[in-house]
KESE-833281 format. One record per residue (C-alpha): x, y, z. Coordinates in steps of 0.02 Angstrom, whole numbers, plus 50000, padded with zeros to 5 digits. Each point is the difference from the previous one (the first is absolute). Layout:
N
XYZ ...
***
This chain:
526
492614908248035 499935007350171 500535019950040 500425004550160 498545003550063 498664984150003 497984999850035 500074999650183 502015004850024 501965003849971 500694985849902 501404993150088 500564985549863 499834982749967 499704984950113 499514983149965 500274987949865 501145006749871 499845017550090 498235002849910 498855002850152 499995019150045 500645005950154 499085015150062 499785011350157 498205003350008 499985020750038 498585001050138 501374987650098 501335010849965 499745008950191 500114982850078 501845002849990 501424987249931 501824993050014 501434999949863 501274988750077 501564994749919 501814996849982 501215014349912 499864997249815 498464990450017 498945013149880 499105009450178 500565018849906 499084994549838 498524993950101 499755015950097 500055011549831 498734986149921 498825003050140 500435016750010 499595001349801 498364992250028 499205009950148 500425015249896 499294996949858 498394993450084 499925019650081 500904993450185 501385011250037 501484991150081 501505005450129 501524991049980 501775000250047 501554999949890 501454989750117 501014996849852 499785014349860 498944986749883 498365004950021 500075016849928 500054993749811 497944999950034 499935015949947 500754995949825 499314989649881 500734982049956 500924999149833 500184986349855 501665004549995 500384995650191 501084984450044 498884989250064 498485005049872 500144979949924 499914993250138 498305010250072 499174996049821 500104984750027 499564998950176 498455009749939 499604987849873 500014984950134 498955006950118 498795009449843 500465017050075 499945014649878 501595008650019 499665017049972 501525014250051 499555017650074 500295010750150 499265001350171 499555017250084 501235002950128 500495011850138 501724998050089 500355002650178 501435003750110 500295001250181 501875008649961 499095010949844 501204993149871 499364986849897 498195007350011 498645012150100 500645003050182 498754987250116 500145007450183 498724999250157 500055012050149 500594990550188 498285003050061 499324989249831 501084985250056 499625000150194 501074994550124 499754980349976 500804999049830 501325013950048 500784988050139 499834984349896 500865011849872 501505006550131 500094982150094 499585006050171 499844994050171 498455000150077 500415014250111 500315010049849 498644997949924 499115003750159 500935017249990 499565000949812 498114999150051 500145013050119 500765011549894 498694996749870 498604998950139 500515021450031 500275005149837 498324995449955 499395006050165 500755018449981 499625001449794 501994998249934 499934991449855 501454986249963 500445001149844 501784995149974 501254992950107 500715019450052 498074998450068 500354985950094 501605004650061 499265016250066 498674990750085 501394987350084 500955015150067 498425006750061 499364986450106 501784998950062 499985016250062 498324998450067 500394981750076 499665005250186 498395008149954 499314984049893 500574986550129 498674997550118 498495000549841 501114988949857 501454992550115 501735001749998 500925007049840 501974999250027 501195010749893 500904985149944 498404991549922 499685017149910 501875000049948 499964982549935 498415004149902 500945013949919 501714990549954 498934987449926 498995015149899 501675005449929 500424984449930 498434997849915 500235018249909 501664993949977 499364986249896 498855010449908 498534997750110 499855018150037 499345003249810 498704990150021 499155012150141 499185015849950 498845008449891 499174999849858 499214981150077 499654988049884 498165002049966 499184983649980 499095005149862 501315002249868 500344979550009 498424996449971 499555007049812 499714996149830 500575008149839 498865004249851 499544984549943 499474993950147 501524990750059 500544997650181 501675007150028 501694992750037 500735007850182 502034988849991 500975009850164 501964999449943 500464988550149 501784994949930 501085014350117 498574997350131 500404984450027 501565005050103 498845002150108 498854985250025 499215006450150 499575014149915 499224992349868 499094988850067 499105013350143 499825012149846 499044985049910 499094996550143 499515018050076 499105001049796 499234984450046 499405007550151 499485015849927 498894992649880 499164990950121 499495015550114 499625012449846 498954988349854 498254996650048 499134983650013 499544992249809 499664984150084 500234984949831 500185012049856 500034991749829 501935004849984 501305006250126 500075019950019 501854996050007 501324987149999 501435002050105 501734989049988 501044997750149 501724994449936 501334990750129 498704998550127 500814991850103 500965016050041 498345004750093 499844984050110 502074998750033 500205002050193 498235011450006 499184998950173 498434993050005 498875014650017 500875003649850 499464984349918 498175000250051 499995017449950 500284993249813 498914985950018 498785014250050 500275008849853 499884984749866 498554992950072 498955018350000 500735008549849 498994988649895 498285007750052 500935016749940 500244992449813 501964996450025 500684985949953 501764994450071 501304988549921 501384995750101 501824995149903 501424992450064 501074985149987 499174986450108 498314998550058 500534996050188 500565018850017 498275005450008 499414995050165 498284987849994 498695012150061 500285011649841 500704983949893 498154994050027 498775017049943 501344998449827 499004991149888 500385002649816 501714989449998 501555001349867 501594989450059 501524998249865 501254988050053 500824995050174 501694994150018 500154986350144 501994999850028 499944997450184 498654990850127 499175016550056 499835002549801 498994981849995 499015006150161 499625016949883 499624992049867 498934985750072 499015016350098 499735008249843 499204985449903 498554997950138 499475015649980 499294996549826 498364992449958 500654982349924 499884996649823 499904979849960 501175003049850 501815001550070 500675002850153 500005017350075 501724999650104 500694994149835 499455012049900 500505014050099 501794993349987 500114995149813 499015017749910 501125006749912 500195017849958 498375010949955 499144985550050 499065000450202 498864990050081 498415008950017 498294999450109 498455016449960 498665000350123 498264992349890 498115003149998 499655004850187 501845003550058 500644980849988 501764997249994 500414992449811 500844984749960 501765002049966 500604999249849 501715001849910 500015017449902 500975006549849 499895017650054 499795011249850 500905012349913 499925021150055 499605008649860 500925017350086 501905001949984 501144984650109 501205009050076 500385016150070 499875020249932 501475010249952 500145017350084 499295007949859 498294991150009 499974998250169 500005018949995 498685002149855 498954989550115 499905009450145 500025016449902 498434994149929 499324995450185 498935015950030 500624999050163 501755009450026 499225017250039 499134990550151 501674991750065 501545002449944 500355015250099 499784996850186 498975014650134 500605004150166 498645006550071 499675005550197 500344986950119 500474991550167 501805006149977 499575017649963 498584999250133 501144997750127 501705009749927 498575013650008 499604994750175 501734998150061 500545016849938 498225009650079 500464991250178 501705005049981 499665018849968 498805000350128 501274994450114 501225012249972 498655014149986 499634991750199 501794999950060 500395020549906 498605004750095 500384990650169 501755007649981 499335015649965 498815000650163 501514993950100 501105016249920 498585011350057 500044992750166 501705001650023 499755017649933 498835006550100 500914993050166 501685008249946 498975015249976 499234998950171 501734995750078 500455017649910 498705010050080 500254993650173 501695005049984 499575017649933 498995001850142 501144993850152 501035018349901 498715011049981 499555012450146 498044999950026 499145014350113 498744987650051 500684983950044 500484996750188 501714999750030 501325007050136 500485017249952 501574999349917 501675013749986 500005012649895 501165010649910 500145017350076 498615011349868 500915012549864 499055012750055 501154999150159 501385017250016 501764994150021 500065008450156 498384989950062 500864984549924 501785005250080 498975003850166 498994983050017 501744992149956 500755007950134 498544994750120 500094983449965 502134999650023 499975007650180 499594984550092 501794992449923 501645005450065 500575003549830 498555011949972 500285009650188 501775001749919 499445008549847 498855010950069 501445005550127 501115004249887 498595008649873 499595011350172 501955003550027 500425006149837 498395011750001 500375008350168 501915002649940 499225007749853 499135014150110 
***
């Protein structure tokens, strides 16, 4: 009887004659990446927890995603009293695999922090290439969406969430004049459409998936105490209202393990296995620096110890350039309904390495399900012959968690202290609310004390205006001026007063009259 793991491998099932030739992926291939292609309800869920079973327990720890809620049940063991525990014995027992139930060490991940450990990255982690593939923009918005990250890194503000990068929009905005002539143009209604099209991706969730705590790389790739590699499954199920999401989230990991493991170069097993479910999400309309930025990625990540398997429905969604660097090969049944089904089909079957015994286009049409048509890379990387597999049994739990385990599970993690509750720490938005708010007291310190100066001013003009006038009043002994009238001096007798009165009235007829009549009544009087 076989276990899971074989001599040189993962035991996938049984090919050949009567199912009795093992089918194994030998581990020190397992970074030359692979394909699980298939029809829905073709067996491609119990494949990936197989594989997934495997690589653990031969000390690989594995990232997966959960699209549909099923995958989650790796955490529990498998039971004799489960539905469909008949018909795995005796799948076992045809292929000589030794059934043998238990659980897999888990840790459950979230990007919405509800079905497991919050997963986020900062803005500045997933650069402005992914971002725009992310938002859909134009090239001239992503040309803005450079610039903005070109400054922040060039002034120290760190973009951490998208209240970062909305900051940072406003900013260049503001400072579009000023920028022009050394990054070009940046027009207010590129920034704006940047920022509608940020709102609808917090809208959607998105906004969660920015921030701190990061995921640290680190924590995905570890082992439990005895030594076996540990199961990463991201709850995908609500994130796949978002398939654009997903798929950059999937893809900026990719990316990050790339630039952050070092160079193993052939290991004798991967230093981790990662699953990219629905990829064709990540190829759908992507722009073709996009596309060679993945092929990038697949053909490199190798050399780090990665290995990449690629999932989805038909092999023709994966374009040919990465289609070619996949070569460990698991394809459950096609269904040819229409002509460009036949052309799919037809394009599968040459990809495999022909086997004398049946016909391969065939046989991908007629397995059945839990049953693929397989190809493992041999001695010195050659593709296998392909063979029709019974894929075996898992020996964890078919199906999905309730709440309640689910819960235990990530309980148990280790790792809710270091994510669950998120840090807002210092950075471009507070930067430049701090910024703002200096510039703006400054300013109005400026224009109190301009006003100021132009009260004093005004002050000391009205004051010389007053003085001027005081003087033009004011009688001063020394200044040269035309003698002026003055009032007769107190010190004056009445009769000197009367007298000089009198002197002055004689040259008027009314004054010779007066002094007449003053002279008549004196010499009467005598």
């Amino acid at each position: 009887m076989t276990g899971v793991l074989t001599e040189e491998g993962v035991f996938v099932g049984g090919g050949g004659e009567g199912y009795a030739t093992p089918q194994e992926l030998k581990l020190q291939y397992g970074n030359r990446h692979g394909l699980v292609a298939g029809a829905t309800g073709t067996g491609k869920t119990v494949t990936l927890q197989i594989l997934a079973e495997g690589f653990s327990q031969a000390g690989v720890p594995v990232f997966m995603a959960d699209v549909k809620g099923d995958l989650s049940g790796i955490a529990a063991s498998g039971s004799t009293e489960a539905k469909l525990h008949d018909a795995f014995m005796e799948r076992a027992q045809t292929i000589g695999f030794d059934l043998d139930y238990r659980a897999y060490p888990t840790v459950f991940w979230d990007m919405f922090g509800e079905k497991g450990h919050p997963v986020r990255t900062t803005v500045s982690e997933m650069g402005p290439l992914l971002l725009s593939r992310l938002l859909g923009l134009s090239e001239a918005q992503e040309g803005a969406l450079n610039i903005a990250f070109h400054i922040a890194d060039k002034e120290g503000l760190a973009l951490l969430d998208l209240d970062d990068l909305r900051a940072m929009l406003r900013h260049i905005g503001e400072r579009a004049d000023e920028i022009a002539l050394e990054y070009g143009n940046v027009g207010t209604a590129t920034i704006g459409a940047i920022q509608r099209d940020l709102l609808v991706l917090e809208n959607q969730g998105g906004g969660q998936f920015f921030g701190e705590p990061a995921l640290d790389l680190t924590d995905l790739i570890r082992a439990d105490e005895n030594g076996m590699g540990q199961i990463n499954i991201l709850a995908a199920d609500k994130l796949m209202g978002n398939p654009q999401l997903y798929a950059t989230f999937l893809l900026w990991l990719l990316s990050e393990l790339f630039e952050e493991l070092p160079e193993v170069g052939n290991p004798d097993k991967p230093k981790l296995v990662f699953f990219f479910d629905e990829a064709h999400l990540l190829f759908d309309d992507a722009p073709k620096a996009l596309v060679d930025k993945v092929e990038q990625v697949a053909r490199l990540i190798r050399s780090k110890g990665v290995g990449v398997f690629f999932i989805t429905q038909n092999p023709g969604d994966v374009p040919d350039g990465i289609l070619s660097q996949l070569g460990n090969r698991v394809q459950h049944a096609l269904r040819a309904f229409t002509a460009k089904d036949q052309r799919d089909l037809h394009r599968a079957a040459e990809n495999y390495r022909a086997n004398p015994s049946f016909d391969t286009e065939i046989a991908i049409k007629e397995v059945g399900t839990g049953e693929a048509v397989t190809s493992f890379l041999e001695k010195k990387g050659v593709p296998g012959m392909v063979e029709r597999t019974l894929i075996r049994p898992p020996q964890s739990r078919l199906g999905p968690l309730s709440d309640t385990e689910r819960a235990a599970v990530i309980a148990e993690s280790g790792l809710g202290d270091k994510y669950d509750t998120p840090v807002d720490r210092e950075s471009a938005q507070e930067i430049l609310a701090k910024r703002a708010e200096l510039a703006a007291r400054e300013a109005a310190e400026a224009e109190a004390r301009e006003k100021a100066a132009k009260t004093a001013a005004g002050r000391s003009e009205l004051d010389a205006g007053f003085e001027n006038f005081n003087n033009a009043r004011r009688y001063d002994p020394t200044a040269k001026s035309k003698p002026t009238r003055r009032s007769s001096s107190r010190s004056d007798t009445i009769l000197e007063t009367f007298g000089k009165s009198l002197a002055r009235q004689l040259g008027t007829k009314t004054g010779q009259t007066i002094v007449r009549g003053v002279l008549g009544s004196l010499f009467k009087s005598r």
